[in-house]
Residue frames as qw, qx, qy, qz and C-alpha x, y, z in Angstrom:
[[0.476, 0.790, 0.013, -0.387, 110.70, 86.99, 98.86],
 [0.755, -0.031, 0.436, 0.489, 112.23, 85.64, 95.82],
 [0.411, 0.813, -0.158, -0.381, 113.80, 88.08, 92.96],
 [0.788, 0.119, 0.414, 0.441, 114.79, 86.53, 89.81],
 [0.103, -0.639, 0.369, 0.667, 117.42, 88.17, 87.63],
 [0.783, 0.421, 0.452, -0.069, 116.44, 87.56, 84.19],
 [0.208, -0.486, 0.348, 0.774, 119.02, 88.30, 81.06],
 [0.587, 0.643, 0.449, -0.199, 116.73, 89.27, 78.65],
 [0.577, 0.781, -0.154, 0.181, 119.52, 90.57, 75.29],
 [0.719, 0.305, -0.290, 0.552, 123.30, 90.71, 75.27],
 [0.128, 0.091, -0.307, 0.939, 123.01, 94.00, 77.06],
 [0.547, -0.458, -0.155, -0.683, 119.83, 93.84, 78.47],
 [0.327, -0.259, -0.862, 0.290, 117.96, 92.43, 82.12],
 [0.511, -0.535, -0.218, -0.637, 114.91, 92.50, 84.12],
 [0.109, -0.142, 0.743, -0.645, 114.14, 92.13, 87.45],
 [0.615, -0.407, -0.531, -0.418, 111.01, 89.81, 88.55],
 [0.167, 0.265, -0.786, 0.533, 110.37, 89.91, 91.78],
 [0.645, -0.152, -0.711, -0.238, 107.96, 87.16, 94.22],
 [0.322, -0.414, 0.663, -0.534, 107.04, 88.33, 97.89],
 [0.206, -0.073, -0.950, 0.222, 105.31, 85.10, 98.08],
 [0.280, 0.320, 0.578, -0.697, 101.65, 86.51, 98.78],
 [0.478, 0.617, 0.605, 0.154, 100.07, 85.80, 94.95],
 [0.071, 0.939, -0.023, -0.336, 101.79, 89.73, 94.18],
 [0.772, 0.078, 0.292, 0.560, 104.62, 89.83, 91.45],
 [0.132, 0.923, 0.005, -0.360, 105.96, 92.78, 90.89],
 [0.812, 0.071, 0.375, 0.442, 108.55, 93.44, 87.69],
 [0.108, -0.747, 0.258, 0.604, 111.21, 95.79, 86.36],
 [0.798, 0.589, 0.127, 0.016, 111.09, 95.24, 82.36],
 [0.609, 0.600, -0.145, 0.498, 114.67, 96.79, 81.56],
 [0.549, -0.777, -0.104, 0.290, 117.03, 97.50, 84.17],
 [0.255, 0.962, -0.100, 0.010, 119.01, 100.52, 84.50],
 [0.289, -0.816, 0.489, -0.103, 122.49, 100.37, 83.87],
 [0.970, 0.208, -0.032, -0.124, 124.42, 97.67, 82.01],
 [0.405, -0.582, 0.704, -0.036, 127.54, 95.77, 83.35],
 [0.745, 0.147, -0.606, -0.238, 128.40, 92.29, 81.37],
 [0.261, 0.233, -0.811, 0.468, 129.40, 91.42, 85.05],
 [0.262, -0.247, -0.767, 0.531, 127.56, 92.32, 86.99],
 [0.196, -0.653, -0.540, -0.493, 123.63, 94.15, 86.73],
 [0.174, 0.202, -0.517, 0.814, 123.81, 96.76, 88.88],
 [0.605, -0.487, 0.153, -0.611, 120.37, 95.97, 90.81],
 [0.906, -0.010, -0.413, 0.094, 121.94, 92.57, 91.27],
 [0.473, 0.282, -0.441, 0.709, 124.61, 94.60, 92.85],
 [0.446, -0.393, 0.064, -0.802, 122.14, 96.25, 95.05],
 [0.763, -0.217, -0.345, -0.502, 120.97, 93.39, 96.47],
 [0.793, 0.263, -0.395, 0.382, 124.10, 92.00, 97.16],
 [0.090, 0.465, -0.166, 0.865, 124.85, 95.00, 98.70],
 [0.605, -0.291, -0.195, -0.715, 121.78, 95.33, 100.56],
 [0.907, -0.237, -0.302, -0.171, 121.41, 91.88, 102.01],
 [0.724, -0.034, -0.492, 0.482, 125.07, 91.92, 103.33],
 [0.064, -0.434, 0.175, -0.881, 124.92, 95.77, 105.02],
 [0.060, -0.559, -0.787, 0.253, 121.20, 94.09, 106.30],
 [0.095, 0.088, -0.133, -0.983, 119.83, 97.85, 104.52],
 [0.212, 0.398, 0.869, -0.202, 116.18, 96.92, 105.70],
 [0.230, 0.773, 0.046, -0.589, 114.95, 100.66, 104.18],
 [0.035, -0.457, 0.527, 0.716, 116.81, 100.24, 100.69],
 [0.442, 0.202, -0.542, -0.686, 115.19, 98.93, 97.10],
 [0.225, 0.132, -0.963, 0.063, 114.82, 95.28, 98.55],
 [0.103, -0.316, -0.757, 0.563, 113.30, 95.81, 101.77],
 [0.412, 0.190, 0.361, -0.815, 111.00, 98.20, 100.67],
 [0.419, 0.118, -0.790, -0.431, 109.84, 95.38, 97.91],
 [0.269, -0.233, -0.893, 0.275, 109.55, 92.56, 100.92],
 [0.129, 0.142, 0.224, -0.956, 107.60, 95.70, 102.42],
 [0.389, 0.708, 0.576, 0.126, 104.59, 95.92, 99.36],
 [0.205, 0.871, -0.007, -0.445, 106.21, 98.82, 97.88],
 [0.875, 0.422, 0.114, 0.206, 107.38, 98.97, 94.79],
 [0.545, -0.413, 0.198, 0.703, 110.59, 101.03, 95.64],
 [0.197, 0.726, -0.087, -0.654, 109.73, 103.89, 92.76],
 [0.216, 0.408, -0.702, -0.541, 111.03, 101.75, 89.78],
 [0.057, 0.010, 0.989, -0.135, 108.87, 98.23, 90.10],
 [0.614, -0.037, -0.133, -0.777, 105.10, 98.06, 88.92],
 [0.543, -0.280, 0.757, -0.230, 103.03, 94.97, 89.27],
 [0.472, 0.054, -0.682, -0.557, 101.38, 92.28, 87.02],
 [0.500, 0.482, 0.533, 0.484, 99.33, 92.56, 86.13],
 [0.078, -0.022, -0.146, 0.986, 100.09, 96.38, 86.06],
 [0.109, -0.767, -0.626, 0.087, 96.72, 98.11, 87.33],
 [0.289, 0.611, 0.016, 0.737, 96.74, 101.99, 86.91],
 [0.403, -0.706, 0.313, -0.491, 95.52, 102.90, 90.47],
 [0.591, 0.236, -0.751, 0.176, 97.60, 100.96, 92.11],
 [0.735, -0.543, -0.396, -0.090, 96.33, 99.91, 95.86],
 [0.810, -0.275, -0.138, 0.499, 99.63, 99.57, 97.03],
 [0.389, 0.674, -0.003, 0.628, 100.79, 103.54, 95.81],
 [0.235, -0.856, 0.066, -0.456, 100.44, 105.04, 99.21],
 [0.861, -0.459, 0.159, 0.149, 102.06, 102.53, 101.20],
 [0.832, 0.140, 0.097, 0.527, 104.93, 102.55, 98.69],
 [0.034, 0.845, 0.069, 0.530, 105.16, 106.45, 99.05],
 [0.702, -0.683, 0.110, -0.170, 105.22, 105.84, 102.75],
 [0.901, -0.338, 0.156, 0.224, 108.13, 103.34, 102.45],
 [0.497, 0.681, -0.069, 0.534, 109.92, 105.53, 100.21],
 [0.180, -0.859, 0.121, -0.463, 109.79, 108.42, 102.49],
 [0.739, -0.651, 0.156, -0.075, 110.78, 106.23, 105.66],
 [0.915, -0.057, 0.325, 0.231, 113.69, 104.67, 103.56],
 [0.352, 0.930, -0.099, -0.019, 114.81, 107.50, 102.48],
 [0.418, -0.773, 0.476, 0.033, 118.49, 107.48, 104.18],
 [0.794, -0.057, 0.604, -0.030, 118.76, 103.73, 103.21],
 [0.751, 0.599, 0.184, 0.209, 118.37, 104.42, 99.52],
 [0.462, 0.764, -0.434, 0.122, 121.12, 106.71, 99.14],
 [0.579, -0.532, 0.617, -0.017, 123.30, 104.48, 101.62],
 [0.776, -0.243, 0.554, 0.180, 122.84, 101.99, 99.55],
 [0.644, 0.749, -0.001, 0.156, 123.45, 103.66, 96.10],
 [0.132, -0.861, 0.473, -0.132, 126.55, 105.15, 97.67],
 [0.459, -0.382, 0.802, 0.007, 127.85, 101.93, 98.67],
 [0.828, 0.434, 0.354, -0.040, 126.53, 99.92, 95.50],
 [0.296, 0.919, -0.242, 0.096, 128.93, 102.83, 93.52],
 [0.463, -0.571, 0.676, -0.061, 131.69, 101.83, 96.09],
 [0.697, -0.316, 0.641, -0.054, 131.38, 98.23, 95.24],
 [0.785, 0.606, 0.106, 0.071, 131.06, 98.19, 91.55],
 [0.024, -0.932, 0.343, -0.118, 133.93, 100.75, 91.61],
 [0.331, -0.638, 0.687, -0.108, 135.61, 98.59, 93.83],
 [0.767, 0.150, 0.623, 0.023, 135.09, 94.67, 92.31],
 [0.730, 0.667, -0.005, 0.152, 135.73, 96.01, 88.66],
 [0.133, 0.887, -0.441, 0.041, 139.19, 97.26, 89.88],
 [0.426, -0.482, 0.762, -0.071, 140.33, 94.36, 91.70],
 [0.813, 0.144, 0.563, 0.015, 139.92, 92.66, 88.10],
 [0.415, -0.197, 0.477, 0.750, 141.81, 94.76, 86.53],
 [0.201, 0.640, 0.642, 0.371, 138.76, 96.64, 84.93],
 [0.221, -0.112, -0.190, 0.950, 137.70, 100.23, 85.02],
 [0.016, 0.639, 0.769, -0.003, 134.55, 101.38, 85.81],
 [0.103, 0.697, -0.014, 0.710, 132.97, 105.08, 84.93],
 [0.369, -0.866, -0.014, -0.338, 132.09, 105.84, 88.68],
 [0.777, -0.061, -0.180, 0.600, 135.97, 104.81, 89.82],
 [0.549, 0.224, -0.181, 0.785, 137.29, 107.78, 89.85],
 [0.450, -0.570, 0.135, -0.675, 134.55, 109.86, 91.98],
 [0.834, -0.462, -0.297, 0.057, 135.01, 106.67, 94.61],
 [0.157, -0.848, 0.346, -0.371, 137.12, 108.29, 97.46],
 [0.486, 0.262, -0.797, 0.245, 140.19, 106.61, 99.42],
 [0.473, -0.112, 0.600, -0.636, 137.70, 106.85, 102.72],
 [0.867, 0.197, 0.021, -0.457, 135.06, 104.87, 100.71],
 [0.877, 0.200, -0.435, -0.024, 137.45, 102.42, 99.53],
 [0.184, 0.289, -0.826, 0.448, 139.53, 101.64, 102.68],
 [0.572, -0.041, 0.552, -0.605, 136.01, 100.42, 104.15],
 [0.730, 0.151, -0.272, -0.608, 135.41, 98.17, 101.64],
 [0.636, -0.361, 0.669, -0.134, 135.10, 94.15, 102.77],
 [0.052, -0.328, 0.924, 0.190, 136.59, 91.27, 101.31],
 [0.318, 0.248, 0.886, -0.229, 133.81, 89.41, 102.12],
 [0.615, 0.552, 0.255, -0.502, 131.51, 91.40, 99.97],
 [0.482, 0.726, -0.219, -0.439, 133.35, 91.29, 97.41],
 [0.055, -0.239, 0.945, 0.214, 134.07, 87.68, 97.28],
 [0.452, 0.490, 0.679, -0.308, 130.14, 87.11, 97.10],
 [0.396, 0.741, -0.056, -0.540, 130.01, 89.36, 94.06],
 [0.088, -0.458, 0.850, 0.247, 132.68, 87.28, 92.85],
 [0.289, 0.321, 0.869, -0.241, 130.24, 84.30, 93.42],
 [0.512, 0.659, 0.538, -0.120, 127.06, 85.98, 91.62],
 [0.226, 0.656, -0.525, -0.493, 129.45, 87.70, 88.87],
 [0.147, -0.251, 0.942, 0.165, 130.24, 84.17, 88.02],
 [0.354, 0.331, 0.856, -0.179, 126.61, 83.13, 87.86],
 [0.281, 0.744, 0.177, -0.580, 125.59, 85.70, 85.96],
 [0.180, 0.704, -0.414, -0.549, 127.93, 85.52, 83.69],
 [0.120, -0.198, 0.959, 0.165, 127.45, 82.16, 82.88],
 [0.452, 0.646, 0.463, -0.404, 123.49, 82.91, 82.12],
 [0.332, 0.153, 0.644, 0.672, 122.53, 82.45, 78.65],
 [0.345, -0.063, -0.164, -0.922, 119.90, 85.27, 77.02],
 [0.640, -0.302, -0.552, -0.440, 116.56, 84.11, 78.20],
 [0.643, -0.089, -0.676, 0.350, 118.25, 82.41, 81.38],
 [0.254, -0.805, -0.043, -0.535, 117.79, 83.42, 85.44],
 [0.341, -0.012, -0.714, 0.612, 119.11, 83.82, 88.74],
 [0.588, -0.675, -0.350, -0.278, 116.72, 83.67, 91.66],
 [0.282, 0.273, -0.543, 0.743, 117.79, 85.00, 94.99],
 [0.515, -0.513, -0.682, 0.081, 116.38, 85.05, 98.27],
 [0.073, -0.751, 0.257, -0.604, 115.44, 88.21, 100.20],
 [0.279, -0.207, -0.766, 0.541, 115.83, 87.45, 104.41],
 [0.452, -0.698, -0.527, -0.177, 112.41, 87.97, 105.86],
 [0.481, -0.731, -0.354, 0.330, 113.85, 89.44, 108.69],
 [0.168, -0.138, 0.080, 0.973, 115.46, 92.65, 106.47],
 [0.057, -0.655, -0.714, -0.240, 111.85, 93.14, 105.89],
 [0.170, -0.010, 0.297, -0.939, 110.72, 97.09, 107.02],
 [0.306, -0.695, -0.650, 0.016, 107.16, 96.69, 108.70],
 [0.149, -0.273, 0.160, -0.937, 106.14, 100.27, 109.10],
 [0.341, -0.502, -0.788, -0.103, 103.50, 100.11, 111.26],
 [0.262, -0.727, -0.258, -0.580, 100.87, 102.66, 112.77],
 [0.668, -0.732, -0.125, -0.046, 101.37, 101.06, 116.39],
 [0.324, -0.857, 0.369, -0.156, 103.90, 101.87, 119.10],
 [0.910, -0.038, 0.402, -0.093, 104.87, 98.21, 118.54],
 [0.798, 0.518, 0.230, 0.206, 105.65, 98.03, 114.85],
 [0.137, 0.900, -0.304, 0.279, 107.67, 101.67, 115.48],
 [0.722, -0.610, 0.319, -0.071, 109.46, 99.82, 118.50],
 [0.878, -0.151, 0.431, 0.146, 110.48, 97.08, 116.27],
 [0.628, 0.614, 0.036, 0.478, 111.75, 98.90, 113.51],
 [0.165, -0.910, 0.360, -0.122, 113.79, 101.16, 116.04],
 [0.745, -0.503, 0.430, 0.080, 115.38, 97.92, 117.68],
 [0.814, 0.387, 0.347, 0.259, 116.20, 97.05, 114.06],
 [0.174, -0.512, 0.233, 0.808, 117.58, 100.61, 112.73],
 [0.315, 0.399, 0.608, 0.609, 115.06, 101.10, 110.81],
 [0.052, -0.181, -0.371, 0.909, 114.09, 104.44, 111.13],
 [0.098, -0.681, -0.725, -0.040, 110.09, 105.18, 111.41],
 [0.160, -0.333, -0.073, -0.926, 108.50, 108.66, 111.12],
 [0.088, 0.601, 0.547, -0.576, 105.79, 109.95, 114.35],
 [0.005, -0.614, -0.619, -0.490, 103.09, 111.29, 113.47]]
C-alpha cells in the first residue's frame, strides 16, 4: 500500500492513500498541524516501526477506512462500511496504543530540538524513558522531507504488506493474526 502525504497550504495536508487493488481512499484535511512534522505522518512512522498491525495504517492495508478516510470516488453506501466497523472494533487496543505513543513521540522529537509541544507536559517520565533513538532518528529523516515539500508537493511511503490485519472468519485467518498479535474477536 502506498500513502502519499500531500502539503496542500502553509498549514494545511492531506492524506491519499493506494492499497494497490484500483481502491483510493483520501483524507482531504488532516487533523492537527505541525510545520514538522503532520501528525498522521507521525502515525505511520510510529506504526510501521512498533509493527501496530491493528492501528490507522493496517486497518487501511485491511479495506477499512480507519473512521477518518472515505474513498474516491466517495459513494454514500459504502461496501466496505461493515468490514471497516469490524476492523475498527478488532483494532481497537492498537488505536489508542498508537495515539498514546504518536503523543510520546511528537512530545518527544519536538523537545530534543529544542521545541515545545502542547501535549509535552501530559507525556510522563515512564513514557519518555521508553522512547528509542531509532525512532526518532527516522522522524528526523521524514521531518526533513517534509519540510523541504513545497505547497502542492508529496511524500509517498510504503505500508509493509506483512503489518497488514486479515481478519478472517476461518480458524486459519484467526490463527494467523494470533501468531502475529493481532488480536481477533470469536464469535
Amino acid at each position: 500500500m502506498q500513502v502519499t502525504f500531500t502539503r496542500t497550504g502553509e498549514r494545511r495536508y492531506s492524506v491519499a492513500v493506494d492499497r494497490g487493488d484500483g481502491s483510493i481512499l483520501h483524507m482531504p484535511a488532516g487533523p492537527g498541524y505541525d510545520p514538522c512534522l503532520p501528525h498522521d505522518l507521525v502515525h505511520f512512522v510510529v506504526e510501521r516501526h512498533f509493527a501496530i498491525a491493528g492501528g490507522v495504517y493496517g486497518q487501511l492495508a485491511a479495506g477499512g477506512t480507519a473512521g477518518t478516510f472515505f474513498t474516491i470516488p466517495h459513494r454514500r453506501r459504502d461496501p466496505s462500511r461493515r468490514l471497516s466497523h469490524r476492523l475498527g472494533a478488532l483494532g481497537r487496543e492498537d488505536m489508542a496504543r498508537s495515539e498514546r505513543l504518536t503523543a510520546v513521540y511528537m512530545a518527544a522529537w519536538h523537545a530534543r530540538h529544542g521545541g515545545r509541544w502542547e501535549f509535552a507536559d501530559a507525556v510522563g517520565a515512564d513514557q519518555a524513558a521508553g522512547v528509542t533513538e531509532a525512532l526518532l532518528v527516522e522522524l528526523d529523516g521524514v521531518a526533513n522531507r517534509w519540510h523541504a515539500l513545497q505547497v502542492g508537493s508529496a511524500l509517498t511511503l510504503t505500508w509493509p504488506a506483512h503489518l497488514t490485519l486479515r481478519p478472517g472468519n476461518s480458524a486459519s485467518g484467526r490463527r494467523r493474526s494470533r501468531e502475529r498479535g493481532v488480536p481477533t474477536r470469536r464469535r
